[in-house]
N, C-alpha and C positions, 0 to 999 in steps of 0.2 A: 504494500500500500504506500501510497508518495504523500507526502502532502504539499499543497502548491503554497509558493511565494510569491506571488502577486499581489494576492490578497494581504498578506503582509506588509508591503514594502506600502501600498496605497495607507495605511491605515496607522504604520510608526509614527508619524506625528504625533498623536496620540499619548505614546508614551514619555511621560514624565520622568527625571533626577528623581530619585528617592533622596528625600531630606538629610542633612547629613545627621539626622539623630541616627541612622540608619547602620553606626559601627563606624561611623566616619567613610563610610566608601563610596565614592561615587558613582549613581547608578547607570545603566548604560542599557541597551538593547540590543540582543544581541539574535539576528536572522539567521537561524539554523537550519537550510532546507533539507530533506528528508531525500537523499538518494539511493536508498533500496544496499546499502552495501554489507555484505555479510561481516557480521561480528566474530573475531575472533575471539578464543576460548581460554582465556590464562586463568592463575587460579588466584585466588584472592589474597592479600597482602597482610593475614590476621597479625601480622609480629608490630605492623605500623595501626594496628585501629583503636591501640586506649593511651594513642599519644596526642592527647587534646592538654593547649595549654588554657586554665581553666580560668585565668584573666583575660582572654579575648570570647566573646559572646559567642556561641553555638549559630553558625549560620546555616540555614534551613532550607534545602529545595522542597518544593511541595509540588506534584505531579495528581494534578486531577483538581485545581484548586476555583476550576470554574462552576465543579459541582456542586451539590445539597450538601455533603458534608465537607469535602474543601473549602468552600466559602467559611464556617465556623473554626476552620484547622487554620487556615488561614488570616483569618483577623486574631484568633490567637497569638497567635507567631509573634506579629507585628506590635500588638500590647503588652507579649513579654520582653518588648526590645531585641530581639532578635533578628540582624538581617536576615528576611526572607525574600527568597526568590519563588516563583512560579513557572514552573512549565508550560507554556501553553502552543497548541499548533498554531499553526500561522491562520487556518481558516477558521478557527472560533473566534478571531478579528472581526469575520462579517455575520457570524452567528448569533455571537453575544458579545458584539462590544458594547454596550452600556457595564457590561461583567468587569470586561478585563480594565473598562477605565475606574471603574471603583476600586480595584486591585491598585493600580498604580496609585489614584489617589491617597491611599489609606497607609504607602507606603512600602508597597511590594515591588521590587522588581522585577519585572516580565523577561524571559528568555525563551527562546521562538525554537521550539523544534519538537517531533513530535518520537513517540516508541518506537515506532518501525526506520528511525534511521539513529543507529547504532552510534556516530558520531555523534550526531547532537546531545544524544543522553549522554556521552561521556563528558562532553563538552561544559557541559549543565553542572553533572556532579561533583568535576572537579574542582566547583569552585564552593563546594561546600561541606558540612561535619556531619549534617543529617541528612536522608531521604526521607520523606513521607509521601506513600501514594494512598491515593482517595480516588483511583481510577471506580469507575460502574463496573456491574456484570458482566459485560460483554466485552471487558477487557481485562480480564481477571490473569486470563495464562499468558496475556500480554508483559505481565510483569516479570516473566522469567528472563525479557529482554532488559528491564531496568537491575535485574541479576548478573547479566550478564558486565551489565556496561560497569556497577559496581567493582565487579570482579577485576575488571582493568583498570580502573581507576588506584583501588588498594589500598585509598586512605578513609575511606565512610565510616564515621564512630557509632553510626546506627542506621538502621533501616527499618521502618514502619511499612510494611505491605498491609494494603486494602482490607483490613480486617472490618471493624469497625460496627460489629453485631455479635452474634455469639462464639463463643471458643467451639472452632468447627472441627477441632478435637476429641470434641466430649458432647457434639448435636448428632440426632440423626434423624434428618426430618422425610417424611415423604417426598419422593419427587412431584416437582422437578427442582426442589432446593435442594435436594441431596445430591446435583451433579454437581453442582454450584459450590457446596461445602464440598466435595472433593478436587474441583479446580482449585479452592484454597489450601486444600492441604499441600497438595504439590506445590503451591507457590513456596509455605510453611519448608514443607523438606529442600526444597532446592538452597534454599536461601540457609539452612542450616545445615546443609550440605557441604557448603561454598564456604563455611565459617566466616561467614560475616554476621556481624552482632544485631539483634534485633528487640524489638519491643514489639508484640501481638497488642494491641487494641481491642480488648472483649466489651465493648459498652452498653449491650443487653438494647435495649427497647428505647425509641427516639421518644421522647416527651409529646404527648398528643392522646388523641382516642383512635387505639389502634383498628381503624376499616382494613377489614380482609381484605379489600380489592384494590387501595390504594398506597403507593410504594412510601408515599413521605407524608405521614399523618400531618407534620405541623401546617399543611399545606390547607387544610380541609378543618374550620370550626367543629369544637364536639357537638354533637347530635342535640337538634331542636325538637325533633316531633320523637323519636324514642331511640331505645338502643339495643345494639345488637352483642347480644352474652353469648361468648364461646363455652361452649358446657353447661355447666352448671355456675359459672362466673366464678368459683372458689378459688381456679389457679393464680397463682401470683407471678409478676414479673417486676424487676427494674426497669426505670422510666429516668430519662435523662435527657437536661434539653442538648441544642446542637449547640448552645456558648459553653456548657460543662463541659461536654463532649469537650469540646475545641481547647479548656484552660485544662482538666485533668493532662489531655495530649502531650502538651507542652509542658508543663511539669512534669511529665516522662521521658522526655527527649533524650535528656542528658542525661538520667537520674542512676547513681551507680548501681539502687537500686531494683532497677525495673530491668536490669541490662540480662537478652538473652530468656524473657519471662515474658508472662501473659499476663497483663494489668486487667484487670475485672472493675468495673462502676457499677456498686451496689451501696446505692444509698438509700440508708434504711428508711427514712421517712418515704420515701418515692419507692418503696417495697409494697407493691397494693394489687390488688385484682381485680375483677371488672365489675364487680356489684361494689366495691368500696369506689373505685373511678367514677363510676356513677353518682353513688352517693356524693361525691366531691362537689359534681358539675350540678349536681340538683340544688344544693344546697346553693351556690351561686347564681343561681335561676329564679330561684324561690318557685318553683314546681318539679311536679313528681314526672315521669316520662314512661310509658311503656315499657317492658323489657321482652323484648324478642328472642326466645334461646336459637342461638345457629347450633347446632350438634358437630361433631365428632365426625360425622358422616358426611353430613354437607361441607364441610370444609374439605374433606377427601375428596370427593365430586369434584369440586371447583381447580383443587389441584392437576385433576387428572383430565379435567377437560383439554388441559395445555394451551391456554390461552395468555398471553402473557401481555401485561406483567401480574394480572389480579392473581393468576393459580401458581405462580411465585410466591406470590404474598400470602396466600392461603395455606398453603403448604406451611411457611413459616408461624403463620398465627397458629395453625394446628400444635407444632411443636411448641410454641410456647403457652397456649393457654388451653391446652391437650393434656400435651406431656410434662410441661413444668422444665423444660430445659436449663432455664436459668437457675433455677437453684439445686438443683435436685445431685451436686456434687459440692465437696467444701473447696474453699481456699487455701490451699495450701505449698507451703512452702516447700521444695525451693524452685520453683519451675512458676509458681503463681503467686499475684500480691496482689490487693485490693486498693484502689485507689482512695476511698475516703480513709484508711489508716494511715493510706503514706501524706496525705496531704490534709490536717482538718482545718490549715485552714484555708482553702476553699468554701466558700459558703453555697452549694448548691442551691437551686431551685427547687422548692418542694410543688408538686403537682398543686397546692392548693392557689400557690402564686402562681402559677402556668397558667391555667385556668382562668385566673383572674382577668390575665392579657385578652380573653375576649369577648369580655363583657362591656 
């Protein structure tokens, strides 16, 4: 796959200096066009990856930063003072530029090249201590190329791959999300394969009212006319908005230790299930709403119709308010850590403030 620069070059203008609060470096933009060149295979430079001096700030590429959860990984970044950089193709210019000019505003700097050419990712990471991808689904085993380019580069102090939902580890949800947890794993093994150091991102359930058929609940108000109970509504899951998400991350970047483990976001006030969810949002309302049970079964349906992305998302609700995914293993040490232990003080969002938002 190519991606063009045309697109590109019409649209740099655009891109702004990152301020010098930005690490003192002056920002630049840099056209990285994508020409098809096969990546060679060296092995990874583990003896150079925990040589970070810990008085110059963690500089950040972020790959996928124009997405639903790049955008929150990505303003993160930038609030912990962290030069950040972003990945982006040359043609999400004409996609979503109002996207990539609030990135530059906010103090990111843009760097132009896309997965499929091997240089520009090298390009890209060499100028920095972190990778974080937030790539989507359909680029999931794409990331074995951002493995790759790591692997030559030899100096990355860490690598965040697209996790950013459950330890697909320890999920096993019906298809068609079970091919999907297995494109992760691979990403998982390669990438510890390659002994390059890592942090897994497990952040359970996006803050919102989880709709089976839609992929990014905060996107969609909770429910006016009534709601719909997976089961018997008793399963619980973690809830967590997309600025948590984005400030636990970053508090994990660097963190010595998160290094090589699966961080988990289990914050207990945000520990609830769907008849207490409910009750949250009624209570905000000041009325009572219907409660519609979806079964067990109907969720399987939905899955298996293969209609994408709702029987994605079905499949997943199943697992979680089914089976109980999220919690139904402990924490533990040394392979796993919980992010409200390592960090209190973060002050999350409790679901009854989330809520609030939209009223």
């Amino acid at each position: 796959m190519a991606c063009a620069t045309d697109v590109a070059r019409q649209f740099l203008p655009c891109v702004q200096p990152v301020p010098s609060s930005m690490g003192g470096e002056t920002a630049r933009s840099i056209n990285l066009t994508c020409n098809g060149l096969s990546p060679p295979q060296p092995q990874y430079n583990a003896e150079n990856n925990h040589d970070q001096d810990t008085t110059v700030a963690t500089r950040v590429l972020i790959i996928g930063a124009t997405g639903f959860i790049g955008r929150f990984v990505a303003e993160a970044s930038v609030k912990s003072g962290r030069p950040t950089y972003a990945l982006v193709r040359p043609t999400t210019l004409s996609s979503k530029p109002k996207v990539i000019q609030s990135l530059v505003d906010s103090g990111i700097q843009v760097v132009y090249g896309c997965l499929h050419d091997h240089n520009s990712l090298v390009k890209a990471i060499r100028q920095v201590d972190v990778v974080i991808s937030t790539v989507g689904g359909a680029l999931i085993l794409d990331q074995l190329k951002i493995v790759d380019a790591i692997k030559e580069v030899g100096t990355v102090k860490r690598f965040l791959p697209s996790e950013f939902g459950h330890d697909v580890d320890r999920a096993d949800p019906v298809e068609p999300a079970l091919s999907f947890y297995i494109e992760k794993r691979k990403v998982r093994r390669a990438v510890e394969e390659a002994k390059i150091p890592y942090t897994y991102i497990c952040c359970n359930s996006i803050a919102g009212w989880p709709y089976y058929y839609h992929t990014h609940p905060t996107e969609l108000p909770p429910p006016k006319e009534q709601f719909e109970i997976y089961g018997d509504g008793s399963v619980k899951a973690f809830f967590v908005t997309g600025d948590d998400i984005g400030a636990y991350t970053m508090k994990a970047v660097d963190d010595p230790r998160t290094l090589n483990k699966s961080i988990h976001f289990r914050p207990p006030k945000n520990f609830l299930n769907l008849n207490e969810l409910a009750d949250i949002w009624e209570n905000k309302i000041n009325r009572t709403l219907p409660r519609v049970s979806v079964s067990a079964e109907d969720l399987v349906m939905i899955a298996k119709a293969n209609f994408m992305p709702s029987s994605i998302v079905a499949a997943l609700t199943h697992d979680i308010f089914i089976n109980g995914c999220q919690f139904k293993f402990p924490i533990q040490e040394p392979h796993h850590v919980e992010a409200c232990e390592l960090y209190p003080d973060i002050k999350y969002t409790t679901m009854e403030d989330f809520f609030q938002g939209y009223l």
